[in-house]
C-alpha positions as CSV (number, residue, x, y, z in Angstrom):
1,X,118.9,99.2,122.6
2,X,116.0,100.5,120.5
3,X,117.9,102.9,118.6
4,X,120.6,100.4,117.9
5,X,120.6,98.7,114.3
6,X,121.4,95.9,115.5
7,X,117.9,95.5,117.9
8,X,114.9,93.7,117.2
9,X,112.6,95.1,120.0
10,X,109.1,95.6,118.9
11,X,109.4,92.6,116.0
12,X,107.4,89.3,115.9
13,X,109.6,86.5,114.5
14,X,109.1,83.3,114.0
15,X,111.7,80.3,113.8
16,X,110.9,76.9,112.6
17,X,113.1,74.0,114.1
18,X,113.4,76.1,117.5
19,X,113.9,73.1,119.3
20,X,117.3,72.4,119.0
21,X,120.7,73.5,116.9
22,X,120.8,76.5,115.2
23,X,116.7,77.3,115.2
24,X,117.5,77.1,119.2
25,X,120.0,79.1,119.1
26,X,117.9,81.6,117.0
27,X,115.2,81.9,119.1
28,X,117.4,82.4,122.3
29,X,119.3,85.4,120.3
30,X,116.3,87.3,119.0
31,X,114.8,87.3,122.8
32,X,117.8,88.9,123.7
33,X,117.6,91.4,121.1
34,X,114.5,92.2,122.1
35,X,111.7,90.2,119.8
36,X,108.7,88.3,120.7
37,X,109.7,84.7,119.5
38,X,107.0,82.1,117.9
39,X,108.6,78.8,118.5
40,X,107.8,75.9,115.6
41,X,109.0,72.2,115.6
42,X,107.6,68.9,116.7
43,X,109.0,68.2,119.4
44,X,106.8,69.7,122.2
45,X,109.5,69.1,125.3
46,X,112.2,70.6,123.9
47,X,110.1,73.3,122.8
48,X,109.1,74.1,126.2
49,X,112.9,73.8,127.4
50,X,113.6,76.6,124.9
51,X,110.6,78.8,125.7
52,X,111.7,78.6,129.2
53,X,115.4,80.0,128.2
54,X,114.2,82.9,126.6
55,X,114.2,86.4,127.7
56,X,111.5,88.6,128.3
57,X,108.0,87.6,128.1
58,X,104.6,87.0,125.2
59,X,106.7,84.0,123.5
60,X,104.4,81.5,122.2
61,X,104.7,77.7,120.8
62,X,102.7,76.4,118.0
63,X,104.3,73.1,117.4
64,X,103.7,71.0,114.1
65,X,105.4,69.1,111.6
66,X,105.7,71.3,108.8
67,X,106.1,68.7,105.9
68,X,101.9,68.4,106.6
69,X,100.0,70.7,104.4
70,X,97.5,71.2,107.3
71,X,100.1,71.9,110.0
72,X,101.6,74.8,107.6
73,X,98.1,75.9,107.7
74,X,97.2,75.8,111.0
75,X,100.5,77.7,111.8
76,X,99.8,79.9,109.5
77,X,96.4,81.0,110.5
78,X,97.8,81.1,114.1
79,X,100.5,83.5,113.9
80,X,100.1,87.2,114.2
81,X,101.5,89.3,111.5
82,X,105.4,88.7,111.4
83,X,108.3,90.8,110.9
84,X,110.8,88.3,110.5
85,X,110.8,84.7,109.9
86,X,113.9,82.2,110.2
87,X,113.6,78.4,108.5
88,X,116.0,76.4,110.5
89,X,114.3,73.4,110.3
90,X,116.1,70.7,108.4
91,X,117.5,67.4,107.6
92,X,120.7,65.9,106.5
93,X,122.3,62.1,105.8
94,X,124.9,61.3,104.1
95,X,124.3,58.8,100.9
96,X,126.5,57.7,98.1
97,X,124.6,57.8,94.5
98,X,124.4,54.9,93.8
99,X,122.2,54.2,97.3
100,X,120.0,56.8,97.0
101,X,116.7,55.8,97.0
102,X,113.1,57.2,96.5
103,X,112.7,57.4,99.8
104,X,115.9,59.3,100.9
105,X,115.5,62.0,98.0
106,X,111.7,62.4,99.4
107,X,112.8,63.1,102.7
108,X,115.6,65.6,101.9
109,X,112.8,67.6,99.5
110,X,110.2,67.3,102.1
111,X,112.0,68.8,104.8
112,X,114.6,71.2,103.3
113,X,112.6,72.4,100.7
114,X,108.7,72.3,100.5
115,X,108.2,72.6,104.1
116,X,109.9,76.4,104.0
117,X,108.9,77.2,100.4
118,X,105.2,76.2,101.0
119,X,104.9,77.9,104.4
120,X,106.6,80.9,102.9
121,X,103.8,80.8,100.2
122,X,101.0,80.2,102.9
123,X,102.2,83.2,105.0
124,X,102.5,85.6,102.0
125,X,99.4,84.3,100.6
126,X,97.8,85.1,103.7
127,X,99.3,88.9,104.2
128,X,100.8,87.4,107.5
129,X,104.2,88.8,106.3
130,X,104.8,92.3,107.1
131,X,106.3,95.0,105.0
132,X,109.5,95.7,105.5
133,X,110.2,92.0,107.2
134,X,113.1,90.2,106.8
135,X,112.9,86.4,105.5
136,X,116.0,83.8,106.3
137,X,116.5,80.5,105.6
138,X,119.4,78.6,106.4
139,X,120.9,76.8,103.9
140,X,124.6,74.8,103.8
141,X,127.9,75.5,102.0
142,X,127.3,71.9,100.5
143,X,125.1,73.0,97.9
144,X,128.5,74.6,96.7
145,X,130.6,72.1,97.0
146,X,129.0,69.2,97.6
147,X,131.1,66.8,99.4
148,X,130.5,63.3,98.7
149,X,127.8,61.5,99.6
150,X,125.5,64.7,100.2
151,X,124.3,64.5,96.0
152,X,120.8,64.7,97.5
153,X,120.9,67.1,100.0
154,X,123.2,69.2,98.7
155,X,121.4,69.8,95.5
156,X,117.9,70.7,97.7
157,X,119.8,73.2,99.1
158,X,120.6,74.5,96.1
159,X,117.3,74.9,94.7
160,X,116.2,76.3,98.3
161,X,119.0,78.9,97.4
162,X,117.7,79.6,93.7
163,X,113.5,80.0,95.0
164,X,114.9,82.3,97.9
165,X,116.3,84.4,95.4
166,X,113.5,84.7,93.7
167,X,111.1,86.0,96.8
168,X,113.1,88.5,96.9
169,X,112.6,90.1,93.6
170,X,108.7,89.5,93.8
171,X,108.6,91.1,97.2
172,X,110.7,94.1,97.0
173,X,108.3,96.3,96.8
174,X,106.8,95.7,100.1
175,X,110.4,96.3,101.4
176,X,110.7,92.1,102.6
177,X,114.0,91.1,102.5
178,X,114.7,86.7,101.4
179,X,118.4,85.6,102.2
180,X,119.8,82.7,103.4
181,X,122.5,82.0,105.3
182,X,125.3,79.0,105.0
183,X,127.2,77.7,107.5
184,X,130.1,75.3,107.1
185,X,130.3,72.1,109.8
186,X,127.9,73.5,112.7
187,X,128.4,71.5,116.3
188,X,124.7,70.7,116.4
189,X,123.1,67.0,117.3
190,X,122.2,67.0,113.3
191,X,126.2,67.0,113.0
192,X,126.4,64.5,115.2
193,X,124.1,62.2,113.8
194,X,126.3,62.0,110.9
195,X,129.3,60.9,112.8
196,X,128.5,57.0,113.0
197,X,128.5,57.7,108.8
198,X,131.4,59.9,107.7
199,X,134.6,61.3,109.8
200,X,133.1,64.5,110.6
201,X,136.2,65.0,112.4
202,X,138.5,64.7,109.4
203,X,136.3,67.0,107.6
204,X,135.9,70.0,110.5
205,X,140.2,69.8,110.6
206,X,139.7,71.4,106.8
207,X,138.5,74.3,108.4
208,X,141.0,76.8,109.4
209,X,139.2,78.7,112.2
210,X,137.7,75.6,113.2
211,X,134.1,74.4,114.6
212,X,131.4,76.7,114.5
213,X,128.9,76.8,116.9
214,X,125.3,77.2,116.5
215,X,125.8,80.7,118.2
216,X,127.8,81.6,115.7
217,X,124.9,81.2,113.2
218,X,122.2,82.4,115.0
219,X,124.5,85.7,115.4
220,X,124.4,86.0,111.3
221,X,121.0,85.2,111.8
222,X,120.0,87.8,113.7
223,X,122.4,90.7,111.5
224,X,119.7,89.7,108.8
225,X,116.6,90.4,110.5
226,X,117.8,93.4,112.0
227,X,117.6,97.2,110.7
228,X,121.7,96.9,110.0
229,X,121.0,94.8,107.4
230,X,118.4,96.5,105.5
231,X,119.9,97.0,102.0
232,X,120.8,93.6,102.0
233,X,118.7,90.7,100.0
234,X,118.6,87.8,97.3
235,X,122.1,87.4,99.3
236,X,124.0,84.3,101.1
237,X,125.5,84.7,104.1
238,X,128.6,82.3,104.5
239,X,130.1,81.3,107.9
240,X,132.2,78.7,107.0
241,X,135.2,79.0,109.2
242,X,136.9,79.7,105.6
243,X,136.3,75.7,104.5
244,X,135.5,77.2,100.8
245,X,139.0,77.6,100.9
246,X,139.9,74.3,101.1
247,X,137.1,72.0,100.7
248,X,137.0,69.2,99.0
249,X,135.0,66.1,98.8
C-alpha cells in the first residue's frame, strides 16, 4: 500500500467537522489509507464514536468550535505538523431573500467561511503546514447554481471557492496544494435538516445517478490528499451525480 498513489500512510491529516457526514466519512477513509487522523468538531461524543471506528492507532481528538478565535488557536498550537488538512465543517438553511436576516448571513460566514479561512491562516502562519501538503475544503455545487432560497449560503461558498484559489498560488512554492471539492445533494443529517424546509426529495430526483453518499465524497476527498493527485490545485472537484446538468432552482 505504501507504494500506491493512492496511500496516505505516513501523513498527519486533520479534518474539521469529523463528527458526522462527510468530515466522518473523511476521517474513517484516510485511517484506512493509512494516515494518522486529528479529529476537530464540537461535539465530543460523537467524536469519540468516530475515533473508535478508525483503523490503526495514534488518532487524536482536539475538539473546539472553530468560529472562536481562541479555539482556532488552541488547535492550532496543538497539532503536530500536517500534511493534509480537510474543512468539512459547515452549515446550511434554506432562506428566501427577502427573510434573510443579520443573523442568518452571520451564521452562514461564520461557519463556512472564516472558521476554515482563519484556521488556514493560523496554521500557515504558524509553519504547522507542511511542504508538499495537500489542503481541501468542501464546498457545494450551490455556489453555481444557487437554488432558491440558498442566496446566502450559496454565495459564502463562493467566496470560500475564490480565497481557496488564491492559497494556492501563494503556496506553490512550498509544493501545498488548496482545492475544494463540491458535492451535489449528500445523504448526510445536514441534508436532512433541510427536509422539514424544502422537498429535498424533489430536488435529489434531478439527479440522474441519484443520491450520493458521504462515502462518495470522502473517496474524492481522499484522491486530493493523496500522491495521485499531485499536479492537481486551485481546482474543484465536482461529484454531483451530473445535477449541473439539469439543475435548476
Amino acid at each position: 500500500m505504501n507504494d500506491s498513489p493512492f496511500s496516505l500512510q505516513n501523513k498527519i491529516i486533520l479534518v474539521t467537522g469529523a463528527s458526522s457526514g462527510i468530515g466522518r466519512a473523511a476521517a474513517l477513509l484516510c485511517s484506512e489509507l493509512g494516515a494518522t487522523v486529528v479529529l476537530c468538531g464540537r461535539d465530543m461524543d460523537r467524536l469519540n464514536a468516530t475515533l473508535t471506528s478508525l483503523s490503526g492507532t495514534g488518532h487524536t481528538i482536539i475538539p473546539g468550535d472553530l468560529t472562536n478565535a481562541e479555539a482556532r488557536h488552541a488547535l492550532v498550537d496543538a497539532v503536530p505538523p500536517l500534511d493534509g488538512c480537510v474543512f468539512s465543517a459547515g452549515v446550511a438553511a434554506l432562506v428566501p431573500m427577502r427573510m434573510v436576516s443579520e443573523q442568518h448571513l452571520h451564521a452562514m460566514f461564520s461557519v463556512n467561511y472564516e472558521a476554515p479561512v482563519m484556521l488556514t491562516q493560523r496554521l500557515l502562519s504558524k509553519k504547522k503546514i507542511n511542504n508538499d501538503a495537500s489542503l481541501v475544503f468542501v464546498t457545494a455545487r450551490a455556489e453555481h447554481f444557487s437554488p432558491i432560497a440558498t442566496g446566502i449560503y450559496s454565495g459564502v461558498k463562493a467566496a470560500l471557492t475564490a480565497t481557496v484559489r488564491t492559497i494556492a498560488l501563494e503556496h506553490a512554492k512550498q509544493g501545498i496544494r488548496a482545492n475544494c471539492i463540491s458535492p451535489g445533494y449528500v445523504d448526510t443529517p445536514m441534508l436532512e435538516k433541510l427536509q422539514g424546509v424544502s422537498s429535498i426529495e424533489s430536488k435529489v430526483d434531478l439527479v440522474p445517478l441519484g443520491a450520493i453518499e458521504a462515502t462518495d465524497i470522502a473517496n474524492g476527498i481522499a484522491y486530493l490528499l493523496a500522491p495521485a493527485s499531485r499536479w492537481v490545485t486551485r481546482s474543484s472537484l465536482v461529484i454531483d451525480g451530473g445535477l449541473s446538468l439539469r439543475a435548476r432552482g
